[in-house]
C-alpha positions in Angstrom: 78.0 -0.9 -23.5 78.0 -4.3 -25.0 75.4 -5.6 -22.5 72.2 -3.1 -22.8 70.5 -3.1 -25.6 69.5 0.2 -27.2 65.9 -0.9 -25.5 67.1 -0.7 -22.5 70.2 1.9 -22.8 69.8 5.1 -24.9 73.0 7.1 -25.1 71.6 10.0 -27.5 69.5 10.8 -25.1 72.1 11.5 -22.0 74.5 13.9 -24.3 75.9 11.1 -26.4 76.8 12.3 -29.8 77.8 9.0 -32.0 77.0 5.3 -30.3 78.4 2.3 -31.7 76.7 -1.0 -30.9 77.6 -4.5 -31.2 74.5 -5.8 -33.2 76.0 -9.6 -32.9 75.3 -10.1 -29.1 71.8 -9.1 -28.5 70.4 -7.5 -31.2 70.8 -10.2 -33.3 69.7 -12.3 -30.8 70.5 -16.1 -32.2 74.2 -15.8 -32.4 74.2 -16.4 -36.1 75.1 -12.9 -37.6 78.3 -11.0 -37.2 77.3 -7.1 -37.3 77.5 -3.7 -35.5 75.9 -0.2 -36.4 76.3 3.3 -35.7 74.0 6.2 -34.4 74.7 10.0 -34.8 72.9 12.7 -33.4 72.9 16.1 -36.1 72.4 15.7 -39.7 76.4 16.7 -40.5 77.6 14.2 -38.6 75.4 11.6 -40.5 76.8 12.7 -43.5 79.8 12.7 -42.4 79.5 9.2 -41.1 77.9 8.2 -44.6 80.2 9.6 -46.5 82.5 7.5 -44.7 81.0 4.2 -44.8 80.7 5.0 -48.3 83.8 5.0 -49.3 85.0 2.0 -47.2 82.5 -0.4 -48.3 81.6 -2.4 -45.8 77.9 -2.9 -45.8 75.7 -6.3 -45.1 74.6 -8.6 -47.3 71.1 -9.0 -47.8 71.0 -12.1 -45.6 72.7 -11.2 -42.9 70.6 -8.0 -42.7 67.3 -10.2 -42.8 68.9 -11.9 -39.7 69.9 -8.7 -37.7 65.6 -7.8 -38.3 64.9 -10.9 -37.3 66.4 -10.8 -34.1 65.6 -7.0 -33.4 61.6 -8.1 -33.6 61.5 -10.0 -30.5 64.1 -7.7 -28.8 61.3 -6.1 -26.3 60.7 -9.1 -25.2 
């Protein structure tokens, strides 16, 4: 769900086993960064997931990580 936040909506917790959430909307919060992020429940499925995202490369730059943490501080506001 594009429109809760994982404040407000928390998928692993109702039986969920991977979420995947836009980061650009709301968690980044000032429409400047163009991101997303995944969440596994189970230490295989991480690794499985890393090894992955490993192998495809595609990671965020520095900056546009510094914006995603900037955004995610005021988020429980």
């Amino acid at each position: 769900n594009t429109f809760y936040t994982p404040l407000l909506q928390q998928p692993l917790k109702l039986g969920a086993d991977i979420v995947i959430h836009s980061a650009t909307k709301y968690l980044g919060g000032h429409n400047d960064v163009l991101a997303g992020l995944i969440v596994a429940k189970g230490k295989q499925l991480c690794e499985d997931l890393a090894m992955n995202h490993n192998a495809a490369g595609a990671v965020l730059s520095p900056f546009d990580s510094w914006l995603l943490i900037r955004g995610m501080k005021t988020l429980s506001l």
